[in-house]
C-alpha positions, 0 to 999 in steps of 0.5 A, spaced: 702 038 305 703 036 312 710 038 316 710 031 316 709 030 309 714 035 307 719 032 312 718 025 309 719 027 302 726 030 304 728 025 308 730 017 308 726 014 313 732 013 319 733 021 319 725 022 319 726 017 326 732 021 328 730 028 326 724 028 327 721 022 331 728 023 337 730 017 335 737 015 337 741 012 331 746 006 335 753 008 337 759 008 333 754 007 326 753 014 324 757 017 318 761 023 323 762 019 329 770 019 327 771 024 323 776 028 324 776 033 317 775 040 318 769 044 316 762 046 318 755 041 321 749 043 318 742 041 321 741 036 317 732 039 315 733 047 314 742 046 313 742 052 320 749 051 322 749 048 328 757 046 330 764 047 327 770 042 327 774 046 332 769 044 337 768 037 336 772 031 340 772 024 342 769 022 347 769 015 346 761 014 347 760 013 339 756 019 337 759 026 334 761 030 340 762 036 341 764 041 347 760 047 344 756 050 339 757 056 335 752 059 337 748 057 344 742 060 341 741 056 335 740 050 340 733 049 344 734 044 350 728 040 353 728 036 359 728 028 357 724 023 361 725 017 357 729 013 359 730 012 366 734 018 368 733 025 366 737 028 360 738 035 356 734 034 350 737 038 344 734 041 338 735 046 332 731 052 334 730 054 327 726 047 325 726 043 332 729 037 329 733 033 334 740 033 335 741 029 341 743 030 347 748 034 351 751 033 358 755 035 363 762 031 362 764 034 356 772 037 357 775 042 362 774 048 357 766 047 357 765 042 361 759 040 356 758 034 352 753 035 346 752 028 344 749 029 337 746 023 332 750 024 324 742 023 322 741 029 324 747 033 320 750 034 314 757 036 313 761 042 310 768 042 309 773 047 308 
């Protein structure tokens, strides 16, 4: 079985886009772009904890935010020319599936805005 196999069997066919594909679920449609619980978010495809509830925030942009990850050496970067402006690319260092992206407007804390797709999480609460 392909890594593409495996991946289509565990995930529906919007995650395998978004984790996957990088692709980009819509603003303000996602399931944790307004969620205010506490808990953990875990990599959606190898369940790494990735983000902590204490370090999301709204930022108005439609997508789960947060100003920090656990741990900086879970999330891989890569440079992002597909649009016409370059953004920070983030990934899970253990599978490499796509996040999102991150980028320098976040709070003062951080200064960071790690803009993450729901399609890429899963959510553990407390």
């Amino acid at each position: 079985m392909t890594d593409n196999e495996k991946w289509r069997d565990k995930l529906s066919d919007n995650e395998f886009h978004i984790c996957r594909e990088k692709g980009t679920e819509p603003a303000f449609s996602g399931e944790y772009w307004d969620k205010k619980d506490s808990g953990s978010y875990v990599c959606k495809c190898c369940g790494e904890k990735l983000f902590d509830s204490d370090g999301k925030y709204d930022s108005g942009c439609g997508w789960p935010s947060f100003f920090q990850p656990v741990d900086h050496e879970l999330i891989r970067t890569a440079v992002d020319n597909s649009l016409s402006r370059v953004r920070t690319e983030i990934m899970c260092e253990k599978c490499g599936s796509h996040l999102g992206h991150v980028f320098d407007d976040g709070p003062e804390i951080t200064g960071q805005r790690y803009c993450v797709n729901s399609a890429s999480l899963n959510f553990k609460g407390k």
